[in-house]
Every structure is written in structure tokens, then in C-alpha cells.
C-alpha positions as CSV (number, residue, x, y, z in Angstrom):
1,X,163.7,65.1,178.3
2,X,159.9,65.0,179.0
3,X,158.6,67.3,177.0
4,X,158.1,66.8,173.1
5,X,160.4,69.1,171.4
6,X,160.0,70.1,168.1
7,X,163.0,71.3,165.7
8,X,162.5,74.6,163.7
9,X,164.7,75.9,160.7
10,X,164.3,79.5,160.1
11,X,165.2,82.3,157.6
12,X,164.1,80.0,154.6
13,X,163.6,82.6,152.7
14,X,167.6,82.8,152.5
15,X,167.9,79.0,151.6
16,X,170.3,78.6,148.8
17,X,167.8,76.7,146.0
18,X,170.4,74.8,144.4
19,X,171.7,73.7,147.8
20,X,172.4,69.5,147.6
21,X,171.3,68.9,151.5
22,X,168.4,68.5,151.9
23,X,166.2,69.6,155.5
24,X,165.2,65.1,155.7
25,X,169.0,64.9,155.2
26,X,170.2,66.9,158.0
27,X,167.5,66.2,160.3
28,X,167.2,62.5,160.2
29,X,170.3,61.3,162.1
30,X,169.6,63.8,165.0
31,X,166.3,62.4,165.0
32,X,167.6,59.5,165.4
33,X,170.0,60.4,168.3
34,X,167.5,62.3,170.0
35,X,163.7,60.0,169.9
36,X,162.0,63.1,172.2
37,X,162.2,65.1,168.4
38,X,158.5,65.0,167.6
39,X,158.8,67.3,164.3
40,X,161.3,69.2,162.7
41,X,160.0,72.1,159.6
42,X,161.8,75.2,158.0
43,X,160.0,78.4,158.1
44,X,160.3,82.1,157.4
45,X,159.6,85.0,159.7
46,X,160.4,87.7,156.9
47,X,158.4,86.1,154.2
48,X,155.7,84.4,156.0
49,X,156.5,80.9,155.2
50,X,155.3,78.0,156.9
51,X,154.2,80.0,160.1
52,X,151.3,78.4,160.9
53,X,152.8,75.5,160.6
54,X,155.2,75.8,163.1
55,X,152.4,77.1,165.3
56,X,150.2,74.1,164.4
57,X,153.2,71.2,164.9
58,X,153.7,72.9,168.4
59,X,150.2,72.7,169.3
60,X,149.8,69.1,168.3
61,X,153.3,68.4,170.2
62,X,151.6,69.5,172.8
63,X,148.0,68.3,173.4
64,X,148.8,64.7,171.5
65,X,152.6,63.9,172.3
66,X,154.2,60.7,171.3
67,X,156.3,59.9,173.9
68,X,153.9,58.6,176.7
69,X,152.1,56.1,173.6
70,X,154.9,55.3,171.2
71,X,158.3,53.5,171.7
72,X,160.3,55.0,168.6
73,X,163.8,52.9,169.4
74,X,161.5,49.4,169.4
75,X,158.6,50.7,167.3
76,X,156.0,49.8,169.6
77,X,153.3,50.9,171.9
78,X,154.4,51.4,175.3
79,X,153.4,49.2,178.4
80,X,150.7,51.8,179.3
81,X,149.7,52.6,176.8
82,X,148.8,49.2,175.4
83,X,147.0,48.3,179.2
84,X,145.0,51.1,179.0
85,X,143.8,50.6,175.2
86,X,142.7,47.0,176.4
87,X,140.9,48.0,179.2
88,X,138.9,50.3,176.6
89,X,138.6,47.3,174.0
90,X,137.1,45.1,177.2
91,X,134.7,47.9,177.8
92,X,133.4,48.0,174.3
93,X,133.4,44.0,174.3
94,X,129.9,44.3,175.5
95,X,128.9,40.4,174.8
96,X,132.8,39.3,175.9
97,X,133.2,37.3,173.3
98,X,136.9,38.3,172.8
99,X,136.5,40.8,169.1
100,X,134.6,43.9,168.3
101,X,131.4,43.3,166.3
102,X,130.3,45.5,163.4
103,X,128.0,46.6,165.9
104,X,130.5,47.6,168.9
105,X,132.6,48.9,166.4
106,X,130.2,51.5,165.6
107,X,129.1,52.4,169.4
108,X,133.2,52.6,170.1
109,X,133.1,55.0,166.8
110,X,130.3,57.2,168.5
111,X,131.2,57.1,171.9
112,X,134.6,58.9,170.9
113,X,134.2,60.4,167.7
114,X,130.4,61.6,167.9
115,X,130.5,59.7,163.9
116,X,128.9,56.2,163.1
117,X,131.0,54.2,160.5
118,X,129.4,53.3,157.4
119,X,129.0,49.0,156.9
120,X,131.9,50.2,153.9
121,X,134.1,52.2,156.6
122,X,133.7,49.1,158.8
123,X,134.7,46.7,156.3
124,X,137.7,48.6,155.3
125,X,139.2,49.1,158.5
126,X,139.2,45.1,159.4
127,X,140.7,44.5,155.5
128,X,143.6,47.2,156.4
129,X,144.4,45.0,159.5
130,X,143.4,41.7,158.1
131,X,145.9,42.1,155.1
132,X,148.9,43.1,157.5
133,X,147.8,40.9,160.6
134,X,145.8,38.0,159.9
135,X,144.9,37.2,163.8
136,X,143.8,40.7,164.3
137,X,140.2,40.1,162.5
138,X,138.6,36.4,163.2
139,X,134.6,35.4,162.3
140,X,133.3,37.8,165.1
141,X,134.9,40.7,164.6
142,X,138.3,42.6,165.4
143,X,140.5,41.6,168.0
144,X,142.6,42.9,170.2
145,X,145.4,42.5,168.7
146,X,143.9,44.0,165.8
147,X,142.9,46.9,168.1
148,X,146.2,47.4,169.1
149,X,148.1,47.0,165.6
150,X,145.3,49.9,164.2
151,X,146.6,52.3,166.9
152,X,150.1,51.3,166.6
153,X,149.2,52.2,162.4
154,X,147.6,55.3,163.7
155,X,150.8,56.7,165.5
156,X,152.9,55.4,162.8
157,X,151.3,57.8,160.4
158,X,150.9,60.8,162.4
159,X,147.5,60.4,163.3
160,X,148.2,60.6,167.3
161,X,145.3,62.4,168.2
162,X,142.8,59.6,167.0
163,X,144.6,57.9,170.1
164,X,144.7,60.5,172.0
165,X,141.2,61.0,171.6
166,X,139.9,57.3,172.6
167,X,142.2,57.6,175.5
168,X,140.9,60.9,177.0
169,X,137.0,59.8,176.2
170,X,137.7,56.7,178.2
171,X,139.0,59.0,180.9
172,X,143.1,58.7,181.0
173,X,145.0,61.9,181.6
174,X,148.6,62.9,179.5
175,X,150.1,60.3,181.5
176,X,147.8,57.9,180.4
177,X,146.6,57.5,184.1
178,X,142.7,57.5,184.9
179,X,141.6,61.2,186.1
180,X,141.2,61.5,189.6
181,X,137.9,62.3,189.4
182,X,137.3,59.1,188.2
183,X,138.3,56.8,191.1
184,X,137.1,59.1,194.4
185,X,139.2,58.7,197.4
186,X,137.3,56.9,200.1
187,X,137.3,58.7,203.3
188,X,136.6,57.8,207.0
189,X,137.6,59.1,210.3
190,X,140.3,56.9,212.2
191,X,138.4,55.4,214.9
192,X,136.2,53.9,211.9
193,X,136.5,50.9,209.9
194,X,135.3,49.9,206.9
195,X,133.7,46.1,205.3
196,X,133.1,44.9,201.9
197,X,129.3,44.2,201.1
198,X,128.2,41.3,200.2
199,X,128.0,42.3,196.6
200,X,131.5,43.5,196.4
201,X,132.6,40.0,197.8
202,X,130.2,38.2,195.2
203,X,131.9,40.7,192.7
204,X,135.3,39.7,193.4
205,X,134.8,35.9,193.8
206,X,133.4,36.1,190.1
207,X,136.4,37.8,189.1
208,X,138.6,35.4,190.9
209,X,136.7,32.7,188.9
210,X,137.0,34.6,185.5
211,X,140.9,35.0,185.8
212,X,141.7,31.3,187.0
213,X,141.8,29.9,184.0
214,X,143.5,26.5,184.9
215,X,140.2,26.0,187.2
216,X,142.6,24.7,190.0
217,X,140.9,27.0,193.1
218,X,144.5,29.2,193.0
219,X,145.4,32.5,191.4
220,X,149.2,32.0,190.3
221,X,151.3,34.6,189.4
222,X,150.8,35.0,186.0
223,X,146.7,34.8,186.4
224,X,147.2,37.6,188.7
225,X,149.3,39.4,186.5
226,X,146.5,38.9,183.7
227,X,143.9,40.6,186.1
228,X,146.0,43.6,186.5
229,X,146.8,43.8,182.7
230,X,144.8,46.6,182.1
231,X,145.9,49.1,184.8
232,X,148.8,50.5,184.6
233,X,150.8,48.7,187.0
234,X,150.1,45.9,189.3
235,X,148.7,47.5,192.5
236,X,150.5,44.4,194.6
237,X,153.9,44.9,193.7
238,X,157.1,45.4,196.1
239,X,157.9,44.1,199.7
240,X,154.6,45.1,201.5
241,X,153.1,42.2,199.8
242,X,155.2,39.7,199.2
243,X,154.5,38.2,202.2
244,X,151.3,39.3,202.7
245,X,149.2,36.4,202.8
246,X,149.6,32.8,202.6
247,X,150.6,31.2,199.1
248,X,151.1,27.9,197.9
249,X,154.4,26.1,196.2
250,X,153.3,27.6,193.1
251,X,153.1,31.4,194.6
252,X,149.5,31.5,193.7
253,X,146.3,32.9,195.8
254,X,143.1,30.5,196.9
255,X,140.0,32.6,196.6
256,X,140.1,33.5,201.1
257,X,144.1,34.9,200.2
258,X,142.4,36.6,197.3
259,X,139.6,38.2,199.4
260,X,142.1,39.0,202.5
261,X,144.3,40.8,200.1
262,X,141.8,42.8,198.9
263,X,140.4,43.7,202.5
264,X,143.7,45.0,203.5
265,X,145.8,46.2,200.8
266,X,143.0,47.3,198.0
């Protein structure tokens, strides 16, 4: 199923009171069975209770669903989901020093919630993930895997449209891909062609040197992987590229592969 469902009891209002099974007791092993369940709430028509509710659970089922972020069997944030929130943290790393200052923290805090954080705010959020994940705050700030484990919190207590939220101010559609709008296609007639200016290949020579981080001239398989981590999948994956341009014992790319690759394949 890909849409959230939500689970509705109704005609509370007819609810034996003395009854010994409770709603949590009946629901919670279909819950279990079926992970797409995002709520499950009794209501009453007749009487008029819990109404809204039902109204308001659908709504949120709907514009902040937890499927595409959360892994309910493992608990976890899903692939996507976790690229996309580091390409957001790397964005708000404005001096790249690998943590979010007091200082970024705020500007992330009014870039999606129009809100600064007061220093007490602040301080409290790094103790909340300091006391449950000691790597996740160091001397500079909060890292990103304290960035990740406070989202993770987030969705574990209900709180999906805080993600949500981030992820649709940093331009990711509900399936947590970037909007087209975003990345224009580049158009051009067929008897043209097209080069890369000397700034994009000064651009992506200093990328190649940021993400070889053995310094050895090559970018090996897991380097590339690490410069795709925050898309949401590696744009040179399957058979049109495996043997796309030369590679060394070690499958890794010297900075002229690099640049070829890019020049035909994007």
C-alpha cells in the first residue's frame, strides 16, 4: 500500500464502559502486521465524539506521512530520507567544519520555521541528543549524526511535520525528490552541442579533490559513493556505466575519467 491509512472505530457512543479490551489492545498487533497504519482512533457520528479528530489525523496522514521518512519494522530513517537531510545539514554547515554552531543552528531555525531559538532553546536541544547520543554534539556544535538522531526523535514522537517542514523548505517533494523546478532541464536543438566552462571544470576538479580523501589522484568506489550520499541515488549506477570509462585495479576514477564522465553521462 502507498498511501497512509488511518484506522477508524466508530459508534463509540455504544461502547460497553465496563468492556476489558481495550482500543491499544485490539489495534496494536494489526499495527503491527500492517506498518502502512499511520493512526488508529474511535469516534462517534451520533454524539459528536472525536470528529475533528478523525478529520485532523487524516489531514496530517496526508500532508506529513510516515512512510516515505520512517522505517517502522527497523526503526529507522529511510535511505532517502537520511541523504536528503544531510544535504540540508551540509547546506547550513556554512564554515564546513563538520557540526552546526549556535549560530547556524539559529539561521536553520529561521530559514524553516520563520522562529530564532533562544541561547536556552539551543542549549537544550544539543543536551536532549548529547544525553542519548554522545557523538551527536562535539566542541563546535551538533553533528550530523546528532541531526539525524533529532529527526529520527522527531518522527518517533509524532512530530512528522517538523520534518516534513525542513524537507519541503529545502525544496524536496512527498517523495522526498527535489522539485522540478529546482533543477531546469537543459535544452538544445540536435545539431547542437554543448561544453563545460571553465568554471564548471575548476568546480568539479575541486570537488574531485574534496571527495578523495586518501589523496592518491583516484576516486574509488566508495569515495564516489560518498559524493553521491546526499542525492537520492547514485546517478552512475547500472550497465551504461560500468564500463564507461577507464578505471584502475581498484575500480576508482583519476580526475580526466572523472571529468569525461561528467561530459557525457551528467
Amino acid at each position: 500500500v502507498k498511501v497512509p491509512v488511518i484506522v477508524v472505530g466508530c459508534r463509540l457512543d455504544l461502547r460497553d464502559e465496563n468492556a476489558q479490551v481495550s482500543l491499544e489492545q485490539v489495534m496494536s498487533p494489526i499495527m503491527q502486521q500492517f506498518r502502512e497504519i499511520e493512526t488508529c482512533i474511535e469516534c462517534s457520528a451520533s454524539r459528536h465524539i472525536q470528529v475533528p479528530e478523525v478529520f485532523y489525523y487524516a489531514q496530517k496522514a496526508v500532508l506529513h506521512p510516515t512512510a516515505p521518512l520512517f522505517d517502522q519494522e527497523t526503526q529507522t530513517l529511510k535511505p532517502r530520507c537520511v541523504r536528503a537531510l544531510k544535504r540540508i545539514f551540509i547546506l547550513c554547515d556554512i564554515d564546513r567544519d563538520g557540526a552546526l554552531s549556535d549560530a547556524e543552528l539559529n539561521d536553520f531555525q529561521v530559514k524553516c520555521f520563520n522562529a530564532p531559538l533562544q541561547p536556552s532553546e539551543i542549549i537544550g536541544v544539543k543536551k536532549v541528543v548529547q544525553d542519548k547520543l554522545a557523538e551527536g554534539v562535539n566542541e563546535r556544535g551538533l553533528t550530523l549524526t546528532g541531526f539525524l538522531f533529532l529527526h529520527a526523535l522527531f518522527i518517533e514522537k509524532g512530530r512528522l511535520e517538523t520534518t516534513w517542514t525542513v524537507l519541503r523548505k529545502f525544496g524536496y517533494n512527498d517523495e522526498i525528490k527535489l522539485a522540478d523546478d529546482l533543477i531546469p532541464p537543459f535544452k538544445y536543438a540536435h545539431d547542437q552541442s554543448v561544453e563545460l566552462t571553465n568554471e564548471a571544470i575548476d568546480f568539479l576538479k575541486t570537488t574531485f579533490d574534496a571527495y578523495d580523501a586518501d589523496f592518491d589522484g583516484m576516486l574509488r568506489p566508495r569515495e564516489i559513493d560518498e559524493l553521491f550520499s546526499t542525492a537520492p541515488e547514485s546517478p552512475w549506477i547500472g550497465n551504461l556505466y560500468e564500463d564507461a570509462a577507464e578505471r584502475n585495479a581498484f575500480q576508482g576514477l583519476s580526475q580526466d575519467a572523472f571529468l569525461r564522465f561528467v561530459r557525457f553521462y551528467g
